[in-house]
N, C-alpha and C positions, 0 to 999 in steps of 0.2 A: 504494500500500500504506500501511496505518496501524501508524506505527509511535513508537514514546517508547524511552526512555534510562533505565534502571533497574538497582536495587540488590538482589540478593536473598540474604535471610538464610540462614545455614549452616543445617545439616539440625537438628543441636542445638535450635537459638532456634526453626525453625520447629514442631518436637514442643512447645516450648511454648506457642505459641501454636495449637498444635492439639486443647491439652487447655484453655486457655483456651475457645474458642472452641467449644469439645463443654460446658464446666460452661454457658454461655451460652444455647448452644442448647436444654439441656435444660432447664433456668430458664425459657426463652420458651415452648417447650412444655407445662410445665407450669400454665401460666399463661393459654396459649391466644393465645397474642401468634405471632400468623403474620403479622406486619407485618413480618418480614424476612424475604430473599434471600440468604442465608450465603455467601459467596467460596468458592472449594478451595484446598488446599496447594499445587497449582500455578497460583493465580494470584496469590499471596503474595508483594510485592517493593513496595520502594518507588521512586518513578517521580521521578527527577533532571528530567528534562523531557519533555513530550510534544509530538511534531513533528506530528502526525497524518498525511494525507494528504503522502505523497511519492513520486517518479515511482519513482524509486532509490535503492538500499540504501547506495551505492558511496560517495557522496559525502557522506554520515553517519558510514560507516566511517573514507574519509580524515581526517574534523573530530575523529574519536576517537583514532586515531591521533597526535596534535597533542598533543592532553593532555601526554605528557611534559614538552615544550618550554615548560608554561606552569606549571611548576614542581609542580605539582597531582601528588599519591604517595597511599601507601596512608594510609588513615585509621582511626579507630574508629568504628563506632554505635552508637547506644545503641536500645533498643526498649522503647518501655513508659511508667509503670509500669500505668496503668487506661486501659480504651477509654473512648475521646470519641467526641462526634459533632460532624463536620463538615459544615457546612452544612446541609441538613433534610434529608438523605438516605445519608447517609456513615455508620456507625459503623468507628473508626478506632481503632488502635494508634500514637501519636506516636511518630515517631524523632527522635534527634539526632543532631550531630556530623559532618552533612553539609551545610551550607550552603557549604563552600568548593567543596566537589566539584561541586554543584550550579550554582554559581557558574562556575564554570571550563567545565560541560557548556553550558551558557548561551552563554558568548561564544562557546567553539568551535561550535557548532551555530547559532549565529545567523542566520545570511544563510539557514537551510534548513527545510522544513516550515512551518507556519503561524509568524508572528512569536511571540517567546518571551512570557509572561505575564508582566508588568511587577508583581503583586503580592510579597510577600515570598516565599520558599521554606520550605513546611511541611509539612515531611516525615513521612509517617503508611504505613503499611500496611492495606490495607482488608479490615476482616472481614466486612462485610456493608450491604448497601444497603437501606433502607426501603420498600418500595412508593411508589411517588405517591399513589394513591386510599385506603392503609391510614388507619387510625387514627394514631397518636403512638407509638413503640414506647418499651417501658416500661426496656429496658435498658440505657441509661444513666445512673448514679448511682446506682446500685442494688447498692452494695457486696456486700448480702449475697449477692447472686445471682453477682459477679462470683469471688468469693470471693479469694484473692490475685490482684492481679495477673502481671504478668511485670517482670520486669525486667535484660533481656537486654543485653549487651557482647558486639561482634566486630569482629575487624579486617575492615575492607573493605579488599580488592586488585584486585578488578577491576569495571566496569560492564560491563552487556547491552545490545546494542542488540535490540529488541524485535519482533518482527512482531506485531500484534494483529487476529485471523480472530472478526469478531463474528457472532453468532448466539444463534438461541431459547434454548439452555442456558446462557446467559452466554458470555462472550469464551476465545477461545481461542490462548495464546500460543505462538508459535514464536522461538527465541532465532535471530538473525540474525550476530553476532559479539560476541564478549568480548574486550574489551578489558583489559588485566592495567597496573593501575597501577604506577608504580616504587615501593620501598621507599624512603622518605625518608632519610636520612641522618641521625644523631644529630647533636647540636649538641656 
C-alpha cells in the first residue's frame, strides 16, 4: 500500500483556500489556460513524509506512536501568503512552522517505506498540477488574478497516516490513523 505522513488544515483555512483557488481557476478560464489539473478539498494536506510502497500499516503506526517520547507536541502553521510553483509542475501554497514535526516524522519512520529524502523539508499544500505536454501556465505571479492571498495560522495537534488509492481522476485518500500530539508545556 502507498502510503505518507500528513498535516491537514482545519475546515476554516481550508474554505480559504477554497475560495483562493475558485478566484484562480476562474482567472485560468478566463484566459483559456487549461494547462492545469486543480486538486479537491479533500486532497488538501500537507505531507511530513512520504513512505510510499509499504507491506503494513502497523509498523508506521507503532513509529507514530513514539513521537511523544521524542519530545515532538503540538505546534503552529502557518499557510500562505501567495501560490508558488514548485518544480515545473506543482502550483503550491507554502506552509510553515513545521520543520521540527517533520523532522521528528523522519527519524521515527526511518528504517520504513522507501529511505527518507535527504533534501531540506518544504512544506506546501498542492493546489494544482500542470500538464507535462501543456504550455507554461500563466498563474503564477500574476497578483492581479491571485487577488489577496491567504494567510492562514492553526494549531496542529495531530498527524494522519495516509493510504493513497491512485487513479484516472486523481488520487484518492483514505486516512489510516491519527495520531494526536501532546500539548507542550509552557516554559
Amino acid at each position: 500500500m502507498r502510503l505518507f505522513i500528513a498535516v491537514r488544515p482545519p475546515e476554516p483555512v481550508l474554505d480559504q483556500v477554497a475560495d483562493l483557488v475558485e478566484r484562480l481557476r476562474r482567472s485560468a478560464l478566463a484566459r483559456g489556460d487549461d494547462a492545469v489539473r486543480w486538486t479537491t478539498r479533500d486532497q488538501w494536506h500537507i505531507t511530513l513524509r512520504f513512505l510510499g510502497e509499504v507491506a503494513e500499516s502497523e509498523p508506521v503506526v507503532t513509529a507514530l506512536d513514539q513521537l511523544g517520547s521524542s519530545g515532538v507536541g503540538a505546534t503552529e502553521a502557518t499557510l500562505g501568503p501567495q501560490v508558488e510553483q514548485l518544480g515545473r509542475q506543482v502550483l503550491c501554497l507554502p506552509s510553515g512552522g513545521l520543520d521540527e514535526l517533520a523532522a521528528a516524522v523522519v527519524a521515527a519512520t526511518a528504517a520504513l517505506g522507501q529511505p527518507p529524502d535527504d533534501r531540506a523539508f518544504r512544506g506546501h499544500l498542492t493546489l494544482a498540477r500542470i500538464r507535462r505536454r501543456a504550455r507554461r501556465s500563466r498563474i503564477v505571479g500574476s497578483d492581479e488574478d491571485q487577488g489577496p492571498g491567504i494567510d492562514a495560522r492553526w494549531p496542529v495537534g495531530e498527524v494522519v497516516l495516509v493510504r493513497s488509492h491512485l487513479g484516472r481522476g486523481g488520487p484518492r485518500y483514505e486516512d489510516l490513523h491519527v495520531h494526536s500530539l501532546s500539548v507542550r508545556p509552557r516554559p
